[in-house]
Steps between C-alpha positions, in 0.01 A plus 500: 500500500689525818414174583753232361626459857293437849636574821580226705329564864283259747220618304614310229658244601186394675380463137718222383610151551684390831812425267549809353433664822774356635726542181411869538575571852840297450569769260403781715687383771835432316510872465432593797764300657739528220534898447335582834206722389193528711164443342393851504807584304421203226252406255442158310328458186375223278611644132382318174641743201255495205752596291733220501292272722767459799323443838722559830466594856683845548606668814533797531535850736399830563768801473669626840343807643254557242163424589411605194657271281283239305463134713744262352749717378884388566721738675700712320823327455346108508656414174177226501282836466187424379138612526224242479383670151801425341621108408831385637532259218438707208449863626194589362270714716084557453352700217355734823852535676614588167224814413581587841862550454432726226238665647759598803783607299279712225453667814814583660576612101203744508571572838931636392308655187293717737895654682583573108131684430588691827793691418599788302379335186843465329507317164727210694234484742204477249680278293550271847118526571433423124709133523347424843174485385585375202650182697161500668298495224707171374516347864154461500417387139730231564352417849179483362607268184728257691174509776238408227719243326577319787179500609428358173772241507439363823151491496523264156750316680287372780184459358600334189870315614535178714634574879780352407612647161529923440508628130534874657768540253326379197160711605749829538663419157168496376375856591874648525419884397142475499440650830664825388147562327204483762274494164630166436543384872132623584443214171737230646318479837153510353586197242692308774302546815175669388595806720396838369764783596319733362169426671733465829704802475300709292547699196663799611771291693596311172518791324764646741689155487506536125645889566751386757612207300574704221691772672687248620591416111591783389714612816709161468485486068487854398665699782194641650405690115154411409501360166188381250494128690392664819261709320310237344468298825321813656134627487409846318454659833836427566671663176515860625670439799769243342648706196784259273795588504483675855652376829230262679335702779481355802448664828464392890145451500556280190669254695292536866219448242685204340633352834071494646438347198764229540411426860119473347584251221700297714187499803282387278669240256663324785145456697377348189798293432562355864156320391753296265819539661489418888245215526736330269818575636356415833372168378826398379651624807296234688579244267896536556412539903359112454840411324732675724 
């Protein structure tokens, strides 16, 4: 789900019409000659946002001194930075750049929670490793839910909406909060798309999606206490070790446990969804190319 952009190199442009082979290189070459940059230094991309259906060519370059850094990225201080992921016109970025934001900073929170377990054990410093992985636990519950539902919203979106049109907005209204409960999510993409997350990601995965998702609950709507809500939701093996009334335990390998399982969910949903998502988007892609 990378793919709503395609880099714009003689590989390609060998692949399209004479007139928007010369369109493109007019482009190209504007840059180069306008802001001075050599070719090595810049990327250009073909960008068609599924989200609010803008298509644009976007230059763009690497970092200074950072080999590094990610091709296309702006240098710091452009105030035109971009990165091809995101959409210049209305900012959204793809449901994978998104998981992997949260991904990277649950990490850097479970990394500082590590320099609080390591000292003298003070109660500051417990209570500092305590809201650290608390914040991890909810960084990647949300991840996950915004990953699903827009994975959700624009795979309706292109299979079901003209090229022209996008009802994104109407298909998000429609779910809103119903991501929050992988249960019901695990329903929504069975009914709509006839895809089994359950027989994909197995049982024992959902069940930790339902665990996570429900920490996640009660750390944001009960202050991290466990109450009878989050008791219901769990399985009997589960009771002993989640008491009510008791402070939610959650521990490091909790969340290196919970960050695998992200990066697993997220492997295997998007290799089933680019089936939907990028012959589309490139198909449409083509069609604006003819237009442009």
């Amino acid at each position: 789900m990378d793919n709503f952009y395609i880099i714009v190199n003689e590989a390609f442009l060998a692949t399209v019409d004479l007139k928007s082979q010369q369109k493109l290189k007019e482009i190209i070459n504007q840059d180069i000659n306008s802001v001075g940059i050599d070719t090595d230094s810049r990327r250009c991309y073909i960008r068609l946002c599924p989200y609010c259906n803008a298509f644009g060519v976007v230059n763009c370059r690497k970092f200074e001194n950072d080999d590094s850094a990610p091709c296309g990225l702006f240098e710091i201080g452009d105030s035109d930075s971009t990165f091809p992921n995101t959409c210049v016109f209305c900012g959204e970025t793809a449901p994978s750049y998104k998981i992997k934001q949260s991904v990277k900073k649950c990490q850097i929170l479970y990394d500082l929670s590590l320099n609080c377990s390591s000292t003298d054990g003070a109660p500051k410093n417990n209570q500092n490793e305590r809201v650290l992985l608390e914040q991890c636990v909810v960084i990647l519950a949300t991840g996950i839910e915004l990953f699903l539902k827009d994975t959700y919203v624009l795979s309706m979106n292109l299979k079901y909406v003209k090229p022209e049109l996008t009802l994104n907005r109407k298909f998000s209204r429609d779910v809103k909060n119903e991501f929050l409960n992988i249960d019901k999510a695990v329903r929504i993409f069975k009914d709509e798309f006839e895809i089994d997350l359950k027989e994909i990601l197995g049982k024992e995965t959902i069940k930790k999606l339902n665990l996570l998702m429900s920490m996640r609950n009660v750390i944001v709507h009960n202050n991290g206490i466990l109450d009878q809500i989050f008791r219901e939701r769990l399985t009997e093996d589960l009771w002993a070790k989640y008491p009510i009334a008791s402070n939610i335990p959650i521990t490091e390998n909790d969340i290196i446990e919970f960050i695998d399982i992200i990066k697993l969910v997220f492997q295997k949903i998007e290799m089933k969804f680019d089936e939907i998502i990028v012959p589309e988007i490139q198909k449409r892609i083509e069609i604006n190319l003819q237009n442009f």
